[in-house]
C-alpha positions, 0 to 999 in steps of 0.5 A: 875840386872835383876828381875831374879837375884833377891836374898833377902838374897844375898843381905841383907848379902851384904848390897846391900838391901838399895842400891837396894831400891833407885837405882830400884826406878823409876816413872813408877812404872815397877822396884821396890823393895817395893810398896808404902806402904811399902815404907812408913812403911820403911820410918816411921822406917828409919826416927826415928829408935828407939826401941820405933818406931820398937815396935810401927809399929810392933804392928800396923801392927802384927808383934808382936814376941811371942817369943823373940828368934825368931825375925823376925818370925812374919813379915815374916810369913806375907811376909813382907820384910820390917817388917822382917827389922824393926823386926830385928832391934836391934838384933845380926843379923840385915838386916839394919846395921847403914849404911844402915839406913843412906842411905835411911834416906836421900833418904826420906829426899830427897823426894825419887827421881828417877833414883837415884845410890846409893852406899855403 
């Protein structure tokens, strides 16, 4: 997939988001989905994703929700894929479903290496 047929909510209803966050891992930092930092908030909620860790990045990084109905809202009025994701958590309409938590708990655990083919 070129960075031109790139397309977020595509691929989060195909669950081809996780996926793509490991397969387009690579050393020389060219074809990525998230930068580091995002990558090591993802990792925090990934490796313990628990309501009481989603509450807590969400607050540290100001993605508290004003209203409960609208999850989602103040990560992505900051650009934020990743708070989007860990903000969805735990809702009817999450963009990581169990599976997907699975898969890149793992590729953490495995020291997030390169050139990895992920698949659901």
């Amino acid at each position: 997939m070129s960075s031109g047929d790139w397309n977020t909510g595509e691929q989060i209803r195909d669950h081809q988001l996780a996926t793509s966050i490991i397969n387009r891992r690579d050393a020389d930092g060219t074809n990525f989905v998230f930068d580091d930092a995002n990558l090591e908030t993802l990792r925090r909620f990934c490796l313990d994703p628990t309501a009481s860790t989603r509450k807590q990045i969400m607050q540290e990084e100001g993605w508290v929700e004003a209203d409960e109905d609208d999850k989602g809202a103040g990560a992505a009025a900051k650009g934020s894929l990743v708070g989007y994701a860990i903000v969805r958590h735990g809702t009817n309409d999450p963009v990581f479903d169990e599976r997907d938590l699975e898969l890149l708990k793992q590729w953490y655990v495995d020291g997030m290496p390169d050139g990895s083919n992920a698949t659901r």
